[in-house]
C-alpha positions in Angstrom: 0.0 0.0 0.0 1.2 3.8 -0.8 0.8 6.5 2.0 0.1 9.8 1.0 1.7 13.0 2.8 1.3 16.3 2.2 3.8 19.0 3.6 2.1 22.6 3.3 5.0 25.0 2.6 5.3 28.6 3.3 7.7 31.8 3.0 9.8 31.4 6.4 9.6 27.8 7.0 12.1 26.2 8.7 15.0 24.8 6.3 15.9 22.0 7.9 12.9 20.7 9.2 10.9 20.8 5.9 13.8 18.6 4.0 14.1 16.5 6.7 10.5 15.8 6.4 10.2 15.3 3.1 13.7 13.5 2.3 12.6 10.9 4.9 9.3 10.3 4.1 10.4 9.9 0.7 12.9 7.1 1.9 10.2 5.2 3.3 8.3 4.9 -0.4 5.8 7.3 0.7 4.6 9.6 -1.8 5.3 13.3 -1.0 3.1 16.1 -2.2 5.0 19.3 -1.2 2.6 21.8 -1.8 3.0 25.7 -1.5 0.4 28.1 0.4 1.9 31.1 -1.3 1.0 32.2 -4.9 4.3 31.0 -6.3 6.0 27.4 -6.3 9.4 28.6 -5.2 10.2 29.7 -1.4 12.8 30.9 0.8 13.4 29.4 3.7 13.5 31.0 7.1 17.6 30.5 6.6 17.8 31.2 2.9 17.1 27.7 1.2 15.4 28.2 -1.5 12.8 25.4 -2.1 10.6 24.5 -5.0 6.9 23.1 -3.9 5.8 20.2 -6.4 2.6 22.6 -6.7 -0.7 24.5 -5.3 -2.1 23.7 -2.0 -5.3 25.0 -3.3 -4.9 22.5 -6.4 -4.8 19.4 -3.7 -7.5 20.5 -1.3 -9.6 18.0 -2.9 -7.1 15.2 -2.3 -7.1 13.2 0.6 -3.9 12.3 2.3 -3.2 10.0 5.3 -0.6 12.5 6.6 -0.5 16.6 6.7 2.9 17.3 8.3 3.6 20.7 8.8 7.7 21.9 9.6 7.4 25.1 11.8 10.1 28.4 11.6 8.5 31.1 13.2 7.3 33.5 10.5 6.4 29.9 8.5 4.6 28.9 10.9 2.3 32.2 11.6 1.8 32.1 7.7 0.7 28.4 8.1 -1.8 29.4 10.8 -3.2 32.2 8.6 -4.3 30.1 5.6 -8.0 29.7 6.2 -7.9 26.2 3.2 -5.1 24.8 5.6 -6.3 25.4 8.3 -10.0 23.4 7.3 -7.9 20.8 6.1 -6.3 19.9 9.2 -9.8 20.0 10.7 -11.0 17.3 8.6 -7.9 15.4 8.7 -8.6 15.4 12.5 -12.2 14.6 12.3 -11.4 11.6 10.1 -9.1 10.1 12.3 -6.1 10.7 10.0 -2.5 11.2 10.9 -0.9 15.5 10.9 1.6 16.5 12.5 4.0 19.4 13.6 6.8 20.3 14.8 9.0 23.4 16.5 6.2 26.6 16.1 3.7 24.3 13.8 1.8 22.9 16.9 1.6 26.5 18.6 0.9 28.3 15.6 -1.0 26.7 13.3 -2.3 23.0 14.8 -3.4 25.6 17.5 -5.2 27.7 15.8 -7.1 24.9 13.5 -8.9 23.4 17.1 -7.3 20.1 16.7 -4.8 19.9 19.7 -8.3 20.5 22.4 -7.5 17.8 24.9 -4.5 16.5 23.5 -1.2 15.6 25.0 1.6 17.4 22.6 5.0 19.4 22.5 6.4 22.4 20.5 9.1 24.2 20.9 9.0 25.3 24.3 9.7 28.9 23.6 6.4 29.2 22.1 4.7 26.7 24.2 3.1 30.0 26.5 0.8 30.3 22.9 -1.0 27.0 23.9 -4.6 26.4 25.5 -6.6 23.5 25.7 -3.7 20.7 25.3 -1.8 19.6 27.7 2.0 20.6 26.6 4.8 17.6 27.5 8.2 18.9 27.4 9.6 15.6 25.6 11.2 15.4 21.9 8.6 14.2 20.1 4.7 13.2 21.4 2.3 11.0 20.1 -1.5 11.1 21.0 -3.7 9.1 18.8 -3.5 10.8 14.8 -1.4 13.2 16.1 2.4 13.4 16.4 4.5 16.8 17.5 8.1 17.4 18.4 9.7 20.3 19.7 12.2 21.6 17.6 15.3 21.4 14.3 17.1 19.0 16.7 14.6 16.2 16.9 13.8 16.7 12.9 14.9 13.5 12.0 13.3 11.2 14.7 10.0 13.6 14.2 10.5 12.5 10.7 11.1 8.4 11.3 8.1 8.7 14.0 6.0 9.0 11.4 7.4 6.2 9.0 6.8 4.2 11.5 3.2 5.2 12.4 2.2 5.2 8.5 4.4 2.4 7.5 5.3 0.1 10.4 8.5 -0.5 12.4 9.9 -2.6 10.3 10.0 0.3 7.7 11.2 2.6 10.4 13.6 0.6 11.3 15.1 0.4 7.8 14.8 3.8 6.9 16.7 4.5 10.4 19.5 2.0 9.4 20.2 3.5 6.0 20.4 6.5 7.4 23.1 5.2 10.2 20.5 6.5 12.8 
């Protein structure tokens, strides 16, 4: 079986975590729709990587996906939050019991401001963890609780990432994914 992600990009993301996102996911056979919120395919990064989405997030609304994983970077992240079609997307990826995810500013910014984090356990990067209410922040690496998986910041990026191999594809997938990458 193919698993579907989708990583919603904006101006400002977080360089790192984005490509670590989608280079992993990719590892594991999943297929990766990067998909831009802004009116233009290419995007700087919130350390000056430029990135190229694959397309429209407006042209994949439509589409449904069993993961929406969204990389954080401050100014990213508040443009994340701001995108009224993104922001009903996660709602209904939540209502239907399907994975999403963020990490560093994501789950404070924008998971926060869709409603889907009300009673859940979850992290972000602690910094911005005084933006929360109605979830119960955990100050560990990464947190799982049900369909939704968070982390805290660039430095967990990669287990973030294998977390949710292993939650779409198995640990046996994880575990492979984690060997060729010497993890």
């Amino acid at each position: 079986m193919t698993f579907r992600a989708l990583i919603p990009l904006a101006e400002g993301i977080d360089d790192l975590q984005a490509v670590t996102l989608i280079d992993v996911l990719r590892r594991a056979q999943v297929e990766v729709v990067v998909a831009s919120i802004e009116g233009r395919r290419m995007l700087t990064c919130a350390r000056g990587t430029r990135v190229t989405a694959d397309g429209m997030l407006v042209d994949v609304l439509a589409q449904t996906f069993d993961l929406i994983a969204l990389p954080g970077g401050a100014v990213g992240a508040q443009h994340l939050a701001a995108h009224q079609p993104l922001q009903q997307l996660l709602k209904d990826q939540a209502a239907a019991g399907r994975l999403f995810a963020g990490i560093a500013e994501a789950p404070a910014l924008a998971l926060q401001a869709s409603g889907v984090l009300r009673q859940r356990r979850m992290t972000c990067l602690p910094s911005a963890s005084h933006q929360l209410s109605g979830c119960n922040f955990v100050d560990q690496a990464v947190v799982v609780d049900g369909n939704c998986v968070t982390a805290q910041g660039s430095g967990g990026a990669l287990t973030f990432a294998l977390t949710l191999v292993e939650h779409l594809c198995g640990k046996a997938t994880r575990a492979a994914v984690a060997g060729d990458l010497l993890v």
